[in-house]
KEKE-3310 file (N, C-alpha, C; in steps of 0.2 Angstrom, whole numbers, plus 5000, padded with zeros to 4 digits):
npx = (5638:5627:5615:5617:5616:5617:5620:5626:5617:5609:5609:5613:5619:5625:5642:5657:5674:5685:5697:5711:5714:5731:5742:5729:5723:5714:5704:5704:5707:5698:5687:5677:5663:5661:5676:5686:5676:5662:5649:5650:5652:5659:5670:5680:5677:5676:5675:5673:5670:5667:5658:5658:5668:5663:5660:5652:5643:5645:5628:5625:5637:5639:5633:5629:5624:5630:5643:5657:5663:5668:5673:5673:5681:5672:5660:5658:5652:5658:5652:5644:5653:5645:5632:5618:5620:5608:5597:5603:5606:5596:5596:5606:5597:5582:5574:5582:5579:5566:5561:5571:5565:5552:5556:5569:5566:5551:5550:5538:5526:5522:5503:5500:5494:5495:5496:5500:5503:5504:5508:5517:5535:5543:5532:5530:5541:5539:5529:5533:5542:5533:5523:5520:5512:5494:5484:5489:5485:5486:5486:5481:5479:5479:5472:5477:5487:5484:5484:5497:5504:5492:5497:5513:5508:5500:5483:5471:5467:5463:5457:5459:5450:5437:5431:5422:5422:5440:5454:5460:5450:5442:5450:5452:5437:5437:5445:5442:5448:5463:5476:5490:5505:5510:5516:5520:5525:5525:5529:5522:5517:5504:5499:5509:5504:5491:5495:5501:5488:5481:5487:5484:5479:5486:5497:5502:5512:5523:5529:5538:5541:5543:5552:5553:5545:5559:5558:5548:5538:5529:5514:5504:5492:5494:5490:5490:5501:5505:5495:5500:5505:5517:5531:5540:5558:5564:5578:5587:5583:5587:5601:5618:5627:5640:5644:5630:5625:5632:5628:5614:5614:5621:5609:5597:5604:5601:5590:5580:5573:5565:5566:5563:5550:5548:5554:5549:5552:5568:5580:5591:5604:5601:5588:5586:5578:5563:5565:5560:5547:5540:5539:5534:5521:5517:5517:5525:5535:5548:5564:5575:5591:5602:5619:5638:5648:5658:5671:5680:5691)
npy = (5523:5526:5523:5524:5531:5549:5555:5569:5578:5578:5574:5580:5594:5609:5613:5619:5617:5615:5609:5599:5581:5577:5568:5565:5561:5556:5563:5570:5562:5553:5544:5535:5528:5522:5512:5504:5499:5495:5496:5509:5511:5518:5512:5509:5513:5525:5541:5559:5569:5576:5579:5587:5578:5566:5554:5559:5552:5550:5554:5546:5546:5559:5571:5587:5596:5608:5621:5615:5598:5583:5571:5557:5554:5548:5553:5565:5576:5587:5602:5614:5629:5640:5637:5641:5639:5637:5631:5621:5612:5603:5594:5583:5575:5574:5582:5575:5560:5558:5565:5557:5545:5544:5545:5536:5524:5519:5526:5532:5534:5545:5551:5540:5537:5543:5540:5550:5548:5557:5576:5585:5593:5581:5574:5583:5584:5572:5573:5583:5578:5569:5573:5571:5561:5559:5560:5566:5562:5568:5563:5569:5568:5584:5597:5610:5608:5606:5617:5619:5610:5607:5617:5614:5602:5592:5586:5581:5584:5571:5568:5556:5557:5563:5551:5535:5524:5513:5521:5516:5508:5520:5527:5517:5518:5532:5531:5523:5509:5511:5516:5516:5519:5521:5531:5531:5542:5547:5536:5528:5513:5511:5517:5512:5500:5502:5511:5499:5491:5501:5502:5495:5481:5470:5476:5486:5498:5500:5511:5512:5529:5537:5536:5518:5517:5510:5500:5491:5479:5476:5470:5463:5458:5445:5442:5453:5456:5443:5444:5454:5464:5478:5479:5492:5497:5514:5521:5536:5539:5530:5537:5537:5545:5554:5553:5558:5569:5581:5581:5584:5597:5605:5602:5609:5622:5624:5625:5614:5609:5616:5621:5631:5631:5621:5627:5632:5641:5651:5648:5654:5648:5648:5646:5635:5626:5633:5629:5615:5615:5623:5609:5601:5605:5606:5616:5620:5613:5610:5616:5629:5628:5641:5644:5647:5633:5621:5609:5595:5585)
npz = (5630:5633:5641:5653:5670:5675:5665:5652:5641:5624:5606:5595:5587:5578:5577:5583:5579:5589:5594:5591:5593:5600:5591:5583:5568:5560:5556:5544:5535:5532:5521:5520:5527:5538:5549:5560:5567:5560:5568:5573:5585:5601:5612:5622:5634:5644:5652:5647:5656:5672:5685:5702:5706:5701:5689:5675:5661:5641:5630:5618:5614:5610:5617:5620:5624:5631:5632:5630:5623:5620:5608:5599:5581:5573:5574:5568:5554:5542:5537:5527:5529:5528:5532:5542:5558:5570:5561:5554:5562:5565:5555:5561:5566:5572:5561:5550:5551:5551:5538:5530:5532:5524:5513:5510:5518:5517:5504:5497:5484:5470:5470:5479:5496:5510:5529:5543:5561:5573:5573:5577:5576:5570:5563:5554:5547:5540:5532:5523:5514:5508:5501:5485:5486:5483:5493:5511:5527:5539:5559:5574:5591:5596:5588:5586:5581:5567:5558:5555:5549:5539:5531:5527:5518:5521:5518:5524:5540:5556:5570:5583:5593:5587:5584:5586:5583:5580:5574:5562:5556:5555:5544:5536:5529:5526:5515:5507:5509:5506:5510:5509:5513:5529:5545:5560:5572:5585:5596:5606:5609:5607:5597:5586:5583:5580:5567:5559:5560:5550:5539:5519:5521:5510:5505:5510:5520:5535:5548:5559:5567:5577:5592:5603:5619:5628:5639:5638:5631:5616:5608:5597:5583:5574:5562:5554:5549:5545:5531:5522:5524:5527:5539:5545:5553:5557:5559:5561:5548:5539:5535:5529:5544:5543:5528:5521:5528:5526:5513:5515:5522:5511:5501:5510:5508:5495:5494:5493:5501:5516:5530:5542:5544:5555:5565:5580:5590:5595:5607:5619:5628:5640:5643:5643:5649:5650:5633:5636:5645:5635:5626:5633:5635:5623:5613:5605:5591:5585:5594:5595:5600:5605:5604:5608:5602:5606:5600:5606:5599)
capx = (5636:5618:5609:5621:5613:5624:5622:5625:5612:5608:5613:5614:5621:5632:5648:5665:5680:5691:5705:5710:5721:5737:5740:5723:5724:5709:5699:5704:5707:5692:5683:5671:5656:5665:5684:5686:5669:5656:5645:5653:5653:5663:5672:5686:5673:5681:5671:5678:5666:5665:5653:5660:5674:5662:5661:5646:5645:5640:5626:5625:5644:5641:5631:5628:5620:5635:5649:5663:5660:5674:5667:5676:5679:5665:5653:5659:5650:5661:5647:5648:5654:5639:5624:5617:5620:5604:5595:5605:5605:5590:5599:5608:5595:5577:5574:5583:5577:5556:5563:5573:5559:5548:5561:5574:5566:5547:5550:5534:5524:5517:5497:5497:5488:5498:5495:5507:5501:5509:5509:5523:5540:5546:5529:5528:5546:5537:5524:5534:5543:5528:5521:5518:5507:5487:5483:5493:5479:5486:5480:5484:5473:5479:5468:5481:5493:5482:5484:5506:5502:5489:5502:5517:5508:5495:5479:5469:5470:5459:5458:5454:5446:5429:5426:5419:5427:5443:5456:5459:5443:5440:5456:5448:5431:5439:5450:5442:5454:5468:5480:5498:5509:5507:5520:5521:5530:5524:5534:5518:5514:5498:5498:5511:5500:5485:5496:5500:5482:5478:5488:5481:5478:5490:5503:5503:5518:5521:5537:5539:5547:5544:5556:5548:5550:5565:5557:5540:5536:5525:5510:5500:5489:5500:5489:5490:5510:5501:5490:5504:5509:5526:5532:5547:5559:5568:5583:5591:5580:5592:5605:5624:5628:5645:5641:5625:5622:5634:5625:5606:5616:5620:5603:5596:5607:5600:5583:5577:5568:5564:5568:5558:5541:5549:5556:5543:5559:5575:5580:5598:5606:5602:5581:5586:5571:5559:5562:5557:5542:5535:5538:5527:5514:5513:5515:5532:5536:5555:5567:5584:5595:5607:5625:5644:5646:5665:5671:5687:5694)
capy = (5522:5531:5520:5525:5536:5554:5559:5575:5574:5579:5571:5582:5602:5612:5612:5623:5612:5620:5607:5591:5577:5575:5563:5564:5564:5552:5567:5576:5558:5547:5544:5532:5529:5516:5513:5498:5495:5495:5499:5516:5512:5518:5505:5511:5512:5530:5546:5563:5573:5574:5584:5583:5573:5559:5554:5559:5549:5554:5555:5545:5548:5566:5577:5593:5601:5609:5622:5612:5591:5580:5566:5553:5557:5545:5559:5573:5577:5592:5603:5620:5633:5645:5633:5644:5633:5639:5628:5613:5608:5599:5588:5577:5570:5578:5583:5570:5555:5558:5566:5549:5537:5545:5546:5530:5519:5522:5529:5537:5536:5549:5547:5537:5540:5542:5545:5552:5548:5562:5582:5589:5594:5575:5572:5589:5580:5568:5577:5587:5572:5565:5579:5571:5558:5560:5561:5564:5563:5568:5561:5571:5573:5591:5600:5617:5607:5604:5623:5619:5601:5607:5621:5609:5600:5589:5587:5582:5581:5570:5568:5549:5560:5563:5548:5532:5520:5512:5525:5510:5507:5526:5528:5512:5518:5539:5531:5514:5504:5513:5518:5512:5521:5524:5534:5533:5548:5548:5533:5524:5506:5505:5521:5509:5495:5506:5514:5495:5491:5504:5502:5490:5473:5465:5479:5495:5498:5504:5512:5515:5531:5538:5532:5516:5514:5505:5496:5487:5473:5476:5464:5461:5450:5443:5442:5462:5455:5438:5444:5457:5472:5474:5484:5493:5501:5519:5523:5542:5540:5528:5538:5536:5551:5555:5552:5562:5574:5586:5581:5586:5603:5608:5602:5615:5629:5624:5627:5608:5609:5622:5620:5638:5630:5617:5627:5637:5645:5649:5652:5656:5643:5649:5647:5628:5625:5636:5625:5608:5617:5621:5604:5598:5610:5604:5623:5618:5610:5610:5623:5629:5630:5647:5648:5644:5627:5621:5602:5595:5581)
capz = (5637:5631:5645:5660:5674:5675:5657:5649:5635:5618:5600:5587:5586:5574:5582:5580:5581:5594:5595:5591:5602:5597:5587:5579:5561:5556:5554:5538:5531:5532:5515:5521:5532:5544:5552:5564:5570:5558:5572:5576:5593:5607:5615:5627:5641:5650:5650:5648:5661:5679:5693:5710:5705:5699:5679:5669:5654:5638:5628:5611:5611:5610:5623:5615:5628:5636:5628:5626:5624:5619:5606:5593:5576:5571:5576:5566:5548:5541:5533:5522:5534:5526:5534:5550:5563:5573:5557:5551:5570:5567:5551:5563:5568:5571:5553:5543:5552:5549:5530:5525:5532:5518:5504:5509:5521:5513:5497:5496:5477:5469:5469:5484:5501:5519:5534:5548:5566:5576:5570:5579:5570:5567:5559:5549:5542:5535:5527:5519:5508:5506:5497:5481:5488:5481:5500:5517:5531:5548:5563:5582:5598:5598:5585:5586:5576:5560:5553:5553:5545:5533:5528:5524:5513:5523:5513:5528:5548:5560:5578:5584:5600:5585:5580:5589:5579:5581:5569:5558:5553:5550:5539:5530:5526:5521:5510:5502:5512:5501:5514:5507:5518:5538:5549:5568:5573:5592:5599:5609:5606:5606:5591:5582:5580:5577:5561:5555:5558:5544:5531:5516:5523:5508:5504:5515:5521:5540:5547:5566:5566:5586:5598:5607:5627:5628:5643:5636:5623:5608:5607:5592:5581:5571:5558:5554:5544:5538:5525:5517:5527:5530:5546:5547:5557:5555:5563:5557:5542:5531:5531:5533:5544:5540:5521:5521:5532:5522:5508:5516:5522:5502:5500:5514:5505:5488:5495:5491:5508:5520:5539:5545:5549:5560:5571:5583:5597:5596:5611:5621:5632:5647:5644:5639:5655:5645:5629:5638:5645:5628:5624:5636:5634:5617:5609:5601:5587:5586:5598:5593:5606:5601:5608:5604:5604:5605:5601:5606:5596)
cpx = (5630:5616:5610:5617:5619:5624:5622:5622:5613:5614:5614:5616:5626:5636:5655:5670:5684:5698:5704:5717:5725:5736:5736:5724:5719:5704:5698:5704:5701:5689:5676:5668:5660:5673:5683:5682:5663:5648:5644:5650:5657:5663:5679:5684:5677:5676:5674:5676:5666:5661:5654:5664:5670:5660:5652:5646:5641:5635:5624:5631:5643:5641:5633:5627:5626:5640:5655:5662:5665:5670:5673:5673:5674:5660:5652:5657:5651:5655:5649:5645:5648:5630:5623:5617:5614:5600:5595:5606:5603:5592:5603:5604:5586:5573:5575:5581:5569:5560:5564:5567:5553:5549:5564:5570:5557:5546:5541:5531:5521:5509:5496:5495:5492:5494:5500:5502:5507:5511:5515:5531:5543:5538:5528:5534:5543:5533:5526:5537:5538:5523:5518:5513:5500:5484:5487:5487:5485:5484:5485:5479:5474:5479:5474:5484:5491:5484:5491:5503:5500:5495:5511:5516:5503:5488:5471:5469:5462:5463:5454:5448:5438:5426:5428:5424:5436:5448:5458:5454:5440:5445:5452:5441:5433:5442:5447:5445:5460:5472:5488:5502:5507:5514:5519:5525:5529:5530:5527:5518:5507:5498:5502:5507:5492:5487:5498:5494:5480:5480:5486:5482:5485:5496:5506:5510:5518:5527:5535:5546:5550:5547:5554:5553:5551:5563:5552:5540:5529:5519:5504:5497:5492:5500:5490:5498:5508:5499:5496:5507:5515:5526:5539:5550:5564:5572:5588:5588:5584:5597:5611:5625:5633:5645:5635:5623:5625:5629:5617:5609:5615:5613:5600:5597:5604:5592:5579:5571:5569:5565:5564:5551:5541:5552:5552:5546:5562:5577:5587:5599:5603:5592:5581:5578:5565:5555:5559:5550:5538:5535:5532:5523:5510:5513:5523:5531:5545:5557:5574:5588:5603:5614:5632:5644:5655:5667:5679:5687:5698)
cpy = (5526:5530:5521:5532:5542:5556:5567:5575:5579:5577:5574:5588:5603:5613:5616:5619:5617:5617:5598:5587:5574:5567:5560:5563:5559:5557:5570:5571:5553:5547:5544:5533:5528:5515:5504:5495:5497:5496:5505:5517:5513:5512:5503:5511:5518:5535:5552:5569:5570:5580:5580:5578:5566:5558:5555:5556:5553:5551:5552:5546:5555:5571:5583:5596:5604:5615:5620:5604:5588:5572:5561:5555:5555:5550:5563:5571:5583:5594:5612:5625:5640:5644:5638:5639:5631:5633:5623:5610:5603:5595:5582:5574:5570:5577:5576:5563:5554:5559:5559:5545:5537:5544:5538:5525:5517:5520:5529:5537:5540:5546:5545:5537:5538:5543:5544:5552:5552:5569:5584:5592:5587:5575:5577:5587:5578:5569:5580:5584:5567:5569:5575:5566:5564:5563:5560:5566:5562:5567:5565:5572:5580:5594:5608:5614:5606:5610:5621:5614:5602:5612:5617:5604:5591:5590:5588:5581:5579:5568:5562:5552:5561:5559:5541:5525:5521:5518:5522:5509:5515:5529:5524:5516:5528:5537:5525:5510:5505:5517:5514:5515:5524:5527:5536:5537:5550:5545:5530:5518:5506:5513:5514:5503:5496:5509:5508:5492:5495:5505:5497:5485:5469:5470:5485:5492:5503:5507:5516:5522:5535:5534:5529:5519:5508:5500:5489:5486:5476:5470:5466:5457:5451:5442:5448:5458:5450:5439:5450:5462:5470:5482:5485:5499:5508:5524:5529:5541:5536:5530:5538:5545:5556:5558:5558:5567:5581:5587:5584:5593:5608:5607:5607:5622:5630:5623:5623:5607:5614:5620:5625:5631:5623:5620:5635:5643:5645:5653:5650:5652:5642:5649:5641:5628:5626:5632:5617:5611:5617:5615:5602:5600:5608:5612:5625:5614:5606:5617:5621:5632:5635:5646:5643:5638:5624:5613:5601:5587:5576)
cpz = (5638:5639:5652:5665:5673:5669:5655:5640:5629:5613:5596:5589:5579:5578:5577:5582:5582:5593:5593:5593:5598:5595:5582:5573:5555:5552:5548:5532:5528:5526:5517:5525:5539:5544:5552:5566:5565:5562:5574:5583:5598:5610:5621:5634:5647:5649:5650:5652:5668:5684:5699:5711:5704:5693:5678:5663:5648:5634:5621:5608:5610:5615:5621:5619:5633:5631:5626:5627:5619:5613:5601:5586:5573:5571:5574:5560:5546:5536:5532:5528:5533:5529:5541:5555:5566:5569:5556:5559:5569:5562:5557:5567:5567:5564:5547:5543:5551:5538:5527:5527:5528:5513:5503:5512:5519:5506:5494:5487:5474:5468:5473:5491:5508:5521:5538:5554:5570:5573:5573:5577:5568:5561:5554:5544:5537:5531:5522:5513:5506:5502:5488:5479:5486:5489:5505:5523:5539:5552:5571:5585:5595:5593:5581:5583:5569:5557:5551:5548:5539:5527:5524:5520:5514:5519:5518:5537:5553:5568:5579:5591:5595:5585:5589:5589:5581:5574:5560:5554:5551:5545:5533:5526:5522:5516:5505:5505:5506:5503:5514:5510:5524:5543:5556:5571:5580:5596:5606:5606:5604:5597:5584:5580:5577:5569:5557:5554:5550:5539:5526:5518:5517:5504:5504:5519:5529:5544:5555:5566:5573:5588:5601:5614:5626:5633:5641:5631:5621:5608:5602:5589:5574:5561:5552:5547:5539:5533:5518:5519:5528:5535:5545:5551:5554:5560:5557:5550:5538:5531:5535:5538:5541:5534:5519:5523:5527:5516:5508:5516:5516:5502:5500:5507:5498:5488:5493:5496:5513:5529:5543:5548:5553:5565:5574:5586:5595:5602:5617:5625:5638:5649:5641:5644:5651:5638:5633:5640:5640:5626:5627:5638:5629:5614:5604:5597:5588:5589:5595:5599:5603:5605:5606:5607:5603:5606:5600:5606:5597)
residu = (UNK:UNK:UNK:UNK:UNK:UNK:UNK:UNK:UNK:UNK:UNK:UNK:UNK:UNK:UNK:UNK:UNK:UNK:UNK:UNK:UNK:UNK:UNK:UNK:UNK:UNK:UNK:UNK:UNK:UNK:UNK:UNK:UNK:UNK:UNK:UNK:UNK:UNK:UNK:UNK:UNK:UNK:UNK:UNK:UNK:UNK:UNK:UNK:UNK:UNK:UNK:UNK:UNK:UNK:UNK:UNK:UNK:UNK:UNK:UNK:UNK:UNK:UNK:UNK:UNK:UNK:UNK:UNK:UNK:UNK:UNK:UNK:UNK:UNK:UNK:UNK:UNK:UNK:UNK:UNK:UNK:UNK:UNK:UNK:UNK:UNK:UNK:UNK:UNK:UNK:UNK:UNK:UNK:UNK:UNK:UNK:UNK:UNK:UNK:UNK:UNK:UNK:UNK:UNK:UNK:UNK:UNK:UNK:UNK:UNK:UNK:UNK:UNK:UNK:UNK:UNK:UNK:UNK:UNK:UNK:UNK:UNK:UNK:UNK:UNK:UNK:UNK:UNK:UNK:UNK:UNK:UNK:UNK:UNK:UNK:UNK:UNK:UNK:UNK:UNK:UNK:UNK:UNK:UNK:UNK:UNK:UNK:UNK:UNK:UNK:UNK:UNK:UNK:UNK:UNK:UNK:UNK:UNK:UNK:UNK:UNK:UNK:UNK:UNK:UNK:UNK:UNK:UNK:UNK:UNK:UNK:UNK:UNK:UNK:UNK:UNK:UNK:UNK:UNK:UNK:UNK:UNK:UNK:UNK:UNK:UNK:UNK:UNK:UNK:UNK:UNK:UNK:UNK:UNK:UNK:UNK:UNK:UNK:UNK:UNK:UNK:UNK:UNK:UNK:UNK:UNK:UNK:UNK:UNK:UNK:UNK:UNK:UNK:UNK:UNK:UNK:UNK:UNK:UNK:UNK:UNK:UNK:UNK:UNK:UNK:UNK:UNK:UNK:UNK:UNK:UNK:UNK:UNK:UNK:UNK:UNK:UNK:UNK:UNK:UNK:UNK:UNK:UNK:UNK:UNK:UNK:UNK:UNK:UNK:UNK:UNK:UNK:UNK:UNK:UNK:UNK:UNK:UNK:UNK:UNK:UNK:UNK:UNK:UNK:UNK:UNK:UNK:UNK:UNK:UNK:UNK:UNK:UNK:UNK:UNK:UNK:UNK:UNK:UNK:UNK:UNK:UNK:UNK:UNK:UNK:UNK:UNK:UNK:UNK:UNK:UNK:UNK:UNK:UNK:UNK:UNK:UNK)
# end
C-alpha cells in the first residue's frame, strides 16, 4: 500500500530482530526467493501503525524510518552480523540497484564507452562497476560533483549547461558516435530520452535507472528503438533481494567494492530534517541515518 496517503517511509535499513509473532516459523526456513506470491506482495490489506487512533500504512512493506516497524518475512535478507549497519544500509537498495544495472541489467564490456546522466551517489554506483569501460563520461548541471565522479572512476564529466548543442549530439561528435551504454540515474523524462538519444543508433544500450514520476507518460520518436537501441528498465539492479543481498554484504566485507565515497553524513535520527536539506541543496550524495533500529516479525 506504497501509494496510500499516511505513510511512514523509507525502504532499506539494517535492522536488529527484536521478536517474531507467534507462530512464525517461515523465517529460519525459507531457502528460496519466493513463497505464495511470486510478487512478494502484501496482500492482507491491514496496517500495523496508527497516529491519533488513525492507520498509517506502510512504506514498500517496510518503513524504516521509525525505531520499531513491523514487516513480513518477505522483506528480511539475514546478513553477516559483523557488516556495520551505518554502511550496508545502502545495499537494500540505494547502492545495489545503480551497482546491478551495470553488472546484471547492462553488463558493462571492457573497452567500451558509458555515460551516466546524473552524478550523485546512485550515479557514482554505476561508475564504480563500470570501471572497466575505455570511457565513462559523466554528465550533471552541478559541476561540484565532477571531482567524486572523476575520483571513483570517471574518465570524463560534462555539463549540458556548456555546450549549445543538444547533449546527444555532443556525446556523438566526443566519442565518434561510440557510446554503447547510457545510464539515467536522475529520474526526469526528458533526461531519459536524451540518454536513449545518445547511445549508438544500431546497438547502444540505455537503462532507465532514476525513478520516473509515476504520474506522466513518456513521449518519444519511435524511431530512436527502430534502428537498433534497446531501452531497458532497472528495478533493484537485477537482483533477487533475499538471495543476494547477503551475498553483496560478504562481498562489502571482502572489500570487492567500497561504500565510503558514497556516503557524504551520518547523521543521528533526530537531524533526519537536516539530511533532506542536504539533499536538496545538492551537497549530499548519500546520508546514513544512525540509530537502533528494532523489527518485529
Amino acid at each position: 500500500q506504497w501509494w496510500l496517503s499516511f505513510q511512514l517511509l523509507r525502504h532499506e535499513a539494517t535492522q536488529v530482530l527484536e521478536s517474531i509473532a507467534y507462530g512464525e516459523t517461515r523465517y529460519a526456513d525459507v531457502k528460496s526467493q519466493y513463497r505464495e506470491c511470486n510478487a512478494c506482495l502484501l496482500d492482507e490489506g491491514t496496517t500495523r501503525f496508527t497516529c491519533k487512533g488513525k492507520p498509517v500504512y506502510h512504506f514498500m512493506g517496510t518503513s524504516t524510518f521509525t525505531e520499531y516497524t513491523v514487516v513480513d518475512e518477505f522483506a528480511l535478507a539475514k546478513i553477516d552480523a559483523a557488516a556495520p549497519p551505518e554502511k550496508v544500509c545502502l545495499i537494500g537498495c540505494g547502492f545495489s540497484t545503480r551497482y546491478g544495472a551495470a553488472i546484471k541489467t547492462d553488463k558493462v564490456t571492457p573497452g567500451s564507452t558509458c555515460a551516466v546522466f546524473g552524478l550523485g551517489g546512485f550515479g557514482l554506483s554505476v561508475i564504480m562497476k563500470s570501471a572497466g569501460a575505455a570511457r565513462i563520461i559523466g554528465i550533471d548541471l552541478n559541476k561540484n560533483k565532477f571531482e567524486k565522479a572523476m575520483a571513483v572512476g570517471a574518465t570524463e564529466c560534462i555539463s549540458p549547461k556548456d555546450f549549445t548543442k543538444p547533449i546527444s549530439e555532443m556525446l556523438s561528435e566526443m566519442t565518434g558516435n561510440n557510446v554503447g551504454y547510457c545510464f539515467e540515474v536522475i529520474g526526469r523524462l526528458d533526461t531519459m530520452v536524451d540518454a536513449l538519444a545518445s547511445c549508438h543508433m544500431n546497438y547502444g544500450t540505455s537503462v532507465v535507472v532514476g525513478t520516473p514520476p509515476s504520474a506522466d507518460m513518456l513521449t518519444y520518436n519511435p524511431m530512436l528503438l527502430f534502428t537498433g537501441r534497446m531501452w531497458k528498465g532497472c528495478i533493484f539492479g537485477g537482483w533477487r533481494s533475499r538471495d543476494d543481498v547477503p551475498k553483496l554484504v560478504t562481498d562489502f566485507l571482502a572489500k570487492k567494492f567500497d561504500l565510503d565515497p558514497l556516503i557524504t553524513h551520518v547523521l543521528p535520527f533526530r537531524n533526519i530534517q537536516e539530511g533532506f536539506e542536504l539533499l536538496y541543496s545538492g551537497q549530499r550524495y548519500l546520508f546514513s541515518i544512525c540509530f537502533i533500529f528494532y523489527l518485529l516479525l
